[in-house]
N, C-alpha and C positions, 0 to 999 in steps of 0.2 A: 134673569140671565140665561141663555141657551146652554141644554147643558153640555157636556163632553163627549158625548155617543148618540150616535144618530139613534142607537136602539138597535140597528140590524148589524150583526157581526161582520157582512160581506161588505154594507154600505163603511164600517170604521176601517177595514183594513185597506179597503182602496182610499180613502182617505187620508191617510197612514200614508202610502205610497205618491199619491198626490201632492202629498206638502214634503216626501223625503225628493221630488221632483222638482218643486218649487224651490227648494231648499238649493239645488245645484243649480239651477239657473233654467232651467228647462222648463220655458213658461208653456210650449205647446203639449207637451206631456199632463203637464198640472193640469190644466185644462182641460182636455180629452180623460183623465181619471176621475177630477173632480165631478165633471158630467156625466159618468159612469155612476159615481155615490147618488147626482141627485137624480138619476135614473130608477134609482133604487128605493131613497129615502129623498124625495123633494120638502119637502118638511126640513131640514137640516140645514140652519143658517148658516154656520160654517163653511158648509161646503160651495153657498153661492156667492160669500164673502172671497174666499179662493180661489173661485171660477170668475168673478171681478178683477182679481189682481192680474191674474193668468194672463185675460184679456187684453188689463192693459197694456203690457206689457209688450204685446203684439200690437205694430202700426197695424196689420193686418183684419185683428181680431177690435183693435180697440172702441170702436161703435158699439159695440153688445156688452160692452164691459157697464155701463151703466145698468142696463136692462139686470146684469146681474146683480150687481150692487140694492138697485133697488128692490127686487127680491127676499133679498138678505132683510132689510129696513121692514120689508111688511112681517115677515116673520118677528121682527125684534123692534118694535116700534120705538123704546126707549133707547136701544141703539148703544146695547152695551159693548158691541165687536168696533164700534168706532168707524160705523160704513159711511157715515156724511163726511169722514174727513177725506175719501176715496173719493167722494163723488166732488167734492170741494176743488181735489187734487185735478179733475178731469173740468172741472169750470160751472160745475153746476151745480143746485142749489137742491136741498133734499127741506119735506114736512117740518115745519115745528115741531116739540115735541109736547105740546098744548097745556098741561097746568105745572110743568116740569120746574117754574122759576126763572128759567133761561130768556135772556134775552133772544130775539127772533134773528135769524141768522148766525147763530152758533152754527160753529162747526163740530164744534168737540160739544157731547153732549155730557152731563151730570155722571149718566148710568156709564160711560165709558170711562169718566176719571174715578169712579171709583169701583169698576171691574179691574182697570190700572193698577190701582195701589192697593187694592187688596191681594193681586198677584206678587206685590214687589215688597208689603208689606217688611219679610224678612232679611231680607237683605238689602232693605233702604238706604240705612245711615252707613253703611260698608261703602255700595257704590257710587253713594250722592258724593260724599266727602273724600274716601278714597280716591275714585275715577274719575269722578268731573271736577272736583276742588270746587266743590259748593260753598259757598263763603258768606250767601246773604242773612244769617241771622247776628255773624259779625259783625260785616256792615252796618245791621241797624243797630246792634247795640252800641257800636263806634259812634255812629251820629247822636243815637238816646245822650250819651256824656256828653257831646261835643255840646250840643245845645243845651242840657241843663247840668252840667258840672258834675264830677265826681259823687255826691249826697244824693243824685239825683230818684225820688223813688216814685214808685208809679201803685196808686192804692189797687183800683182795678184795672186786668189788663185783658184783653180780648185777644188771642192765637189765632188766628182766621188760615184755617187750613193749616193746623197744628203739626199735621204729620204725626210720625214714630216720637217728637217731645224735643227737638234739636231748637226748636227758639226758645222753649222752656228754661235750656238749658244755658242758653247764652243769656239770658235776662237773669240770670243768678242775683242779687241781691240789690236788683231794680226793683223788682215785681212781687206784689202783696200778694193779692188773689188773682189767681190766672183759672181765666175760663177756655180749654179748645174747643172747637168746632172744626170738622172735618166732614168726608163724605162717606171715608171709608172704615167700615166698622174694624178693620184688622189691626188698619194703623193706628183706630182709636185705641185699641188693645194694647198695643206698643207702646205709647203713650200714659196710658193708665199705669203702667209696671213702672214708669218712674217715679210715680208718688207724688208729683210738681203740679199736679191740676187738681184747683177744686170742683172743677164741674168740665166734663164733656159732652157735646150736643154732639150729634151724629144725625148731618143732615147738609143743603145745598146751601152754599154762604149766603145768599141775600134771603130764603125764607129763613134760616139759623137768627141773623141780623134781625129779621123785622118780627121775631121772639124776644128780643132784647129791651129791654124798660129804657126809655128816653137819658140820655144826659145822664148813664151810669156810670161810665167807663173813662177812668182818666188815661189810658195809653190802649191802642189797637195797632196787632201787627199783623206785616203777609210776606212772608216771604217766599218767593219765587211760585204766587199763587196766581196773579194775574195774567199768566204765560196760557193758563186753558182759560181766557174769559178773550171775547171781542172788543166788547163794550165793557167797561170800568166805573163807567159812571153814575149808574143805577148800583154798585156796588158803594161809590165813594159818597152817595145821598144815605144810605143806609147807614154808614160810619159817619158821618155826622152826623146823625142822628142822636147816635148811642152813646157820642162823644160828650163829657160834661164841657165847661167853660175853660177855654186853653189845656183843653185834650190836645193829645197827640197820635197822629195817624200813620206809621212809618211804614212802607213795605218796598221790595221790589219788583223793578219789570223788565224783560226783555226790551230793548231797543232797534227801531229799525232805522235809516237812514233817511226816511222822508221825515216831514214833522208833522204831519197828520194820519189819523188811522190807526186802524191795526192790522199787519201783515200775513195769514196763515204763513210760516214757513217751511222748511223741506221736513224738518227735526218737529212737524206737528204739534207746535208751538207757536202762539200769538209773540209778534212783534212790535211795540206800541211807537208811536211817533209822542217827540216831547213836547209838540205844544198842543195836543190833543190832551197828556196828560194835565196841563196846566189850565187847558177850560174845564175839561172837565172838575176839575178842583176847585175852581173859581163858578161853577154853579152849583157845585155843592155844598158853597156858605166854607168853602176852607181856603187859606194862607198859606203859602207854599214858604218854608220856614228852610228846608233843603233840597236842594234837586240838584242832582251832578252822577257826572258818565261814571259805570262802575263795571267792573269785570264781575256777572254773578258768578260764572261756574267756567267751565273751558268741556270742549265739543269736538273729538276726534282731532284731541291735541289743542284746538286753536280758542282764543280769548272768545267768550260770548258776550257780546256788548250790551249791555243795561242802564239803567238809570235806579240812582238811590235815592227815595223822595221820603222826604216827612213833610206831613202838613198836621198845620194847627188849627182848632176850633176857635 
């Protein structure tokens, strides 16, 4: 991950200045300082990451705005500043990022969701729940009883994208052994202070997944994890996988309004279409046992529309 000083005192403080310009709206300023830094320190992904936004910002300037972007990428080839999702935003299409796990045409790559939440690690479950009214580990635990009754218990259970330990905690006295996996070692930390996992992996969901022993796992969850993934369905062959015999696979996902695909949207987040969700489920050897529209979270006030799916092995 690149780190916070370009190294040279005069390239941070015009940098410093550049993003307090960006900051006010003042994309040609940002711009003209930013290229001041990397006049200085060209080496300094940040500053060509800045000098992208600057750009596009301007109809004027917006054609170089690539050129900048992609700059930034060759310095940070894992693409922890999140520059494919800039260049995505502008209609184009940036490198693989070659043994990363990722399906091909990811936007959002691994090393950026968990530069992500390693930043946000501490005050996670404040603003998730607090300020969005994040709600998807309720949801699923609501559907877990609906379909198998009150007694309902689940021997192993797999947390796919565990976070800071909020599904952990809503699975209260469904879940034997719970295993998380996550990406971001901070959250994993967060997580671990609860005391509710017996094992956490720290690593990308489908290499994490295809570490897992065959037809171990009697219940697997995700909540609000498939919002940074394209493709789902190389995720949903790996979960059946690891599923025993009438496992259960429950997670959320953003919804978009067509019924195939997946949407980047403004809130750089994947929006999934529902019968895209439903082949892909059906070539993954799984039985869609629930699927119905659900409010995950709410977004500068307004309902974000989702889908709550359990499938069975």
């Amino acid at each position: 991950m690149p780190v916070r000083s370009s190294g040279d005192l005069l390239a941070d403080r015009r940098y410093a200045w550049a993003e307090a310009a960006w900051a006010e709206g003042d994309a040609g300023a940002a711009a003209d300082l930013a290229s001041q830094v990397l006049d200085i320190a060209p080496g300094y992904g940040p500053a060509w990451l800045l000098l992208g936004r600057a750009r596009a910002a301007d109809p004027g300037t917006r054609a170089g705005a690539a050129e900048a972007f992609r700059a930034a990428l060759a310095l940070d080839p894992e693409d922890s500043l999140g520059i494919r999702l800039h260049l995505s935003e502008l209609g184009l299409c940036a490198p693989g990022l070659g043994d990363s796990g990722e399906t091909a045409g990811e936007a959002i790559s691994p090393a950026y969701v968990r530069a992500l939440f390693d930043g946000y690690a501490g005050r996670f479950e404040r603003h998730l729940v607090e300020g969005l009214g994040y709600c998807g580990p309720a949801l699923i635990r609501d559907a877990l009883l609906r379909l198998r009754g009150p007694e309902a218990r689940f021997g192993h259970v797999l947390d796919l994208g565990c976070g800071t330990g909020l599904m952990a905690r809503a699975l209260a006295g469904l879940a034997g052994t719970l295993t998380g996996i996550d990406l971001s070692p901070r959250m994993l930390a967060e997580a671990r202070r609860t005391g509710l996992y017996a094992r956490l992996h720290e690593g990308d969901l489908r290499t994490a997944l295809a570490a897992e022993p065959p037809s171990r796992a009697d219940l697997a969850v995700a909540a609000d994890v498939f919002i940074y993934l394209r493709e789902i369905g190389p995720a949903l062959r790996e979960v059946a996988r690891v599923l025993g015999p009438g496992g259960l696979f429950a997670f959320t996902v953003q919804g978009q309004t067509g019924e195939r695909g997946a949407v980047l949207g403004a809130d750089g987040r994947y929006a999934h279409g529902v019968e895209t969700v439903r082949e892909d489920a059906a070539a993954a050897g799984l039985a869609v046992a629930v699927l119905e529209p659900a409010e995950i979270r709410r977004q500068n006030g307004a309902a974000v529309p989702g889908w709550l799916v359990v499938l069975a092995r």
